[in-house]
N, C-alpha and C positions, 0 to 999 in steps of 0.2 A: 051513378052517384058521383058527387063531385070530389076528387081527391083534395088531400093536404097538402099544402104547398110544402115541399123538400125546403132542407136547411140551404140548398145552393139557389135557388132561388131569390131565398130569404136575402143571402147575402149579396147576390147580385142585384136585387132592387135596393135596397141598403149601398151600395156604390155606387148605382143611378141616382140617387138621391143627390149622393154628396157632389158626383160631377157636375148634375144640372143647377146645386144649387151653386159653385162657383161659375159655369158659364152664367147665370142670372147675375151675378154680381159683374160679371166682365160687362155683358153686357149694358149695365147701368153707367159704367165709367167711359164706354166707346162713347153712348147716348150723350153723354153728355160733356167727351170733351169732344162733338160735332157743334155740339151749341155755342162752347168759346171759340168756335174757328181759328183756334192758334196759329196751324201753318199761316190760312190767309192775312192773318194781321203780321205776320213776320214777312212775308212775301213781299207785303205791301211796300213794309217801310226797305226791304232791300231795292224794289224797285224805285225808290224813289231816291236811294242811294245809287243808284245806277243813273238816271236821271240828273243827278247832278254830278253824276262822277265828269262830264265831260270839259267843263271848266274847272272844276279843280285839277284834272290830267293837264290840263296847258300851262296852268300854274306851276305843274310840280316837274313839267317835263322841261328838258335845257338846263338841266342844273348840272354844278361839277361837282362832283362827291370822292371824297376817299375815306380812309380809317387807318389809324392809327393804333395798332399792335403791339405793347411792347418795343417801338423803337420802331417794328414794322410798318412801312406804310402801303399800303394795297388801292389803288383805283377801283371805283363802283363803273360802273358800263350803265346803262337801261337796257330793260331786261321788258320783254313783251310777251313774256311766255304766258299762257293762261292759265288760271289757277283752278282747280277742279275740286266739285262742292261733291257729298257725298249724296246727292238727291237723284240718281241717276233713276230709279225704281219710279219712280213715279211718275204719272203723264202728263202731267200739268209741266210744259220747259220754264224755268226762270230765264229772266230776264237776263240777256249776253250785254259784256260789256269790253271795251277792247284796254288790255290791264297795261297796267307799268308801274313796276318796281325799279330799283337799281341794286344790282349784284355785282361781288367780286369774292375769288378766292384767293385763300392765304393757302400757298402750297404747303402740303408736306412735308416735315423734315427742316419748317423754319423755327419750329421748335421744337425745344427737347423734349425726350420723354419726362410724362408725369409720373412724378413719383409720389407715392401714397404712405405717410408717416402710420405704425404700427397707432391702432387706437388707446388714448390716454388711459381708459380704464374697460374693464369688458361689457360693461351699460353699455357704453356708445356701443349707437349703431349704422353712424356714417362719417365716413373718414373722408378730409378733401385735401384736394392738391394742392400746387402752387398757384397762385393767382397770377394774370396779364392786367394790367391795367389797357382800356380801350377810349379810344377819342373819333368822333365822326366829327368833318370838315363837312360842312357843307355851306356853298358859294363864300367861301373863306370866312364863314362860323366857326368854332369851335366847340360843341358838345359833349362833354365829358360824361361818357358811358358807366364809367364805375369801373371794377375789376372784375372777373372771373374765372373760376378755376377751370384749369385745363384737364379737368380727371378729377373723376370722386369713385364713392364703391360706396353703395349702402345694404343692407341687411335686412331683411324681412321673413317673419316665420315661414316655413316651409315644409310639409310634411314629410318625413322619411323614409326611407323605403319604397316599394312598387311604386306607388300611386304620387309620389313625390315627383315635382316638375321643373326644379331648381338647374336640372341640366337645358332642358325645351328653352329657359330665359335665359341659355348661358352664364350660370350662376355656378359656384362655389358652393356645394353643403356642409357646412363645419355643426356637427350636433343638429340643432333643430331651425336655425338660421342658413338662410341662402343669401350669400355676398355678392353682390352683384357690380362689376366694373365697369365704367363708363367715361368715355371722354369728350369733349368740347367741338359738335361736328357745324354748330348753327349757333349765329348770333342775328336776331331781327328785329329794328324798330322800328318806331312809326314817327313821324314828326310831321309838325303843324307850321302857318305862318302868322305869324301875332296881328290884330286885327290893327295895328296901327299904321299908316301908311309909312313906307320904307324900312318897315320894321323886317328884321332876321329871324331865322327859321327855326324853331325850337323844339323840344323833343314832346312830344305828343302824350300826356300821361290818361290813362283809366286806371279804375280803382288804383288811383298811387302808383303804377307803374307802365312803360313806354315799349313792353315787348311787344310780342304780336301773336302768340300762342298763350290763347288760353285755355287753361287746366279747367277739371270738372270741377275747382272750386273758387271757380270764378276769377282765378287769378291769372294775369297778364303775364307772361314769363319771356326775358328777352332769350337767354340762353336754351338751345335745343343739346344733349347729352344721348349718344348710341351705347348701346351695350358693347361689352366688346368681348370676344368670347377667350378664353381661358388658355386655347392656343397662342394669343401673341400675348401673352405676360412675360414677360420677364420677373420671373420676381414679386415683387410688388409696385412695380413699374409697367406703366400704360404707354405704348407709342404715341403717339399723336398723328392723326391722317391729316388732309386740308381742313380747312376751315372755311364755312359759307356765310356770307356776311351780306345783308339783306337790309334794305331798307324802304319803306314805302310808305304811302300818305298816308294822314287820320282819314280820310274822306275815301281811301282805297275799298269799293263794295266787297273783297273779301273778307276784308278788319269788321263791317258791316254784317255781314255774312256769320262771321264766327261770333259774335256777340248776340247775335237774335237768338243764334243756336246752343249758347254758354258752349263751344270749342268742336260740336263733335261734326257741324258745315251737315246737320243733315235737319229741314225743317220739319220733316213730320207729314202723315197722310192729309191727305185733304180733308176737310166737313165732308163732301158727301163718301166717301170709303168707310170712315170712320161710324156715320150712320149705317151705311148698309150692314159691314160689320156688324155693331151692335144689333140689328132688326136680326140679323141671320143665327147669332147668337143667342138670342132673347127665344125664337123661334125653337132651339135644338135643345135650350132649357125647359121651357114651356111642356112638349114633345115627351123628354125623358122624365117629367115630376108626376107624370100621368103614369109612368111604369110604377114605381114605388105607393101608387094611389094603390094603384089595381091590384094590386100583392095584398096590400092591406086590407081592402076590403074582402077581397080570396079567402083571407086566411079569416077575418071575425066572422064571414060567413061562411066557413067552415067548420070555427068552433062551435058559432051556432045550433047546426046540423047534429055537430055531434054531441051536444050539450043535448038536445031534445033526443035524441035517438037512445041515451043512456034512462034518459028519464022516463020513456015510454016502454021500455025494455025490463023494465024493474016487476 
């Protein structure tokens, strides 16, 4: 005679249930972002940024560049170094292009340490340094970058105890905030040449600004800041290490590159990965909603059996 399905069964198809119905749902969203072939449309337009990188490269190359620091002034070199996309996982290669930026460093120790004023009130939760004022030269242009501070520290919640991670970011835990110190290791822009003939070089803007790192919210940021960890504080006082100072074209297919990708240089699975996924998925859900049938039906016809067996027996 056929037994009753055990409560661990019960609850084991009860969890097959719930898994295959989130694989069905994964699987709807792979399916169908195969059909917006996103990677391939960002591919494209980078390749075609590559494609034309090579005369905007002759444009941009021979030029004399420095920057101006606070009173410092630093020569730019050209720089060939390659710049590397985080797409390495995948087998489809992008499109190679041969790079050039222009770099120079600001040594060490040509400025003072940053010092970080105690916060105005205990609300705030980011204190900033002193500011440099910076100026790029280029082919005897003069581009006024704005100012930047040399060191900041900002604050963000942080859970206490065991499972708190405020020291892993080199952070500070005061109560339930983790202060985090940081100072000024990268500065990077981009610039363009105005479409009018003999016209001068001018600084390159997106959404409103001429950095070259963008953030997950879409923002273009000229200034890069390190953590600095809690051993070389003095105080409330940041050293200052060198300073990397970068500069490269609007038409540069890495600037290209990070913008297809909103910052993170990784395009994404190809359409057919992304279908097979979904098919393989769709399949393992499929698969697993037949367990939680079979249970069900087990168990009404079970009660069945014993529904009559009670009634017969009377």
């Amino acid at each position: 005679m056929m037994s009753e399905p055990s409560l661990t069964g019960a609850l084991l198809a009860f969890g097959g249930c719930i898994v295959a119905t989130v694989l069905l749902i994964l699987s709807a969203f792979f399916l169908e972002w195969s059909t917006e072939r996103i990677r391939e449309d960002h591919v494209e337009k980078y390749a075609h940024s590559v494609n034309e990188w090579a005369s905007a490269r002759r444009e941009f190359g021979g030029l004399r560049m420095s920057v101006i620091l606070d009173n410092q002034t630093v020569e730019l070199t050209p720089n060939t170094s390659q710049d590397l996309l985080k797409d390495e996982k995948n087998l489809d290669p992008l499109p190679e292009y041969e790079a050039l930026k222009y770099r120079g460093h600001v040594p060490a120790g040509v400025f003072s340490a940053g010092v970080l004023p105690e916060p105005a009130n205990k609300s705030h939760t980011r204190v900033l340094g002193n500011r440099i004022p910076v100026v790029l030269v280029v082919a005897g242009s003069s581009l006024d970058l704005g100012s930047y501070h040399l060191s900041q520290v900002e604050a963000h919640y942080e859970q206490t105890g065991m499972y708190g991670r405020c020291r892993e970011k080199l952070g500070e835990q005061i109560h339930s905030l983790c202060w985090i110190y940081s100072r000024l290791s990268k500065l990077c822009v981009q610039i363009k040449k105005a479409d009018a003939p003999g016209s001068v070089w001018q600084l390159a803007r997106r959404n409103g600004s001429f950095g070259c790192t963008m953030t997950r919210h879409d923002v273009w940021e000229a200034a890069t800041y390190d953590a600095v960890s809690l051993d070389e504080l003095r105080g409330r006082t940041v050293p200052i290490n060198s300073i990397l100072v970068e500069v490269r074209s609007e038409h540069d297919p890495y600037l290209v590159a990070m913008s297809e990708t909103h910052g993170s240089l990784n395009f994404g699975m190809p359409a057919f990965e992304e279908r097979v996924t979904g098919l393989v998925l769709l399949i393992i859900g499929i698969v697993l909603c037949c367990l939680p049938q079979g249970a069900l039906c087990r168990w009404a016809l079970c009660s069945y059996l014993k529904s009559r067996k009670k009634r017969y027996t009377r």
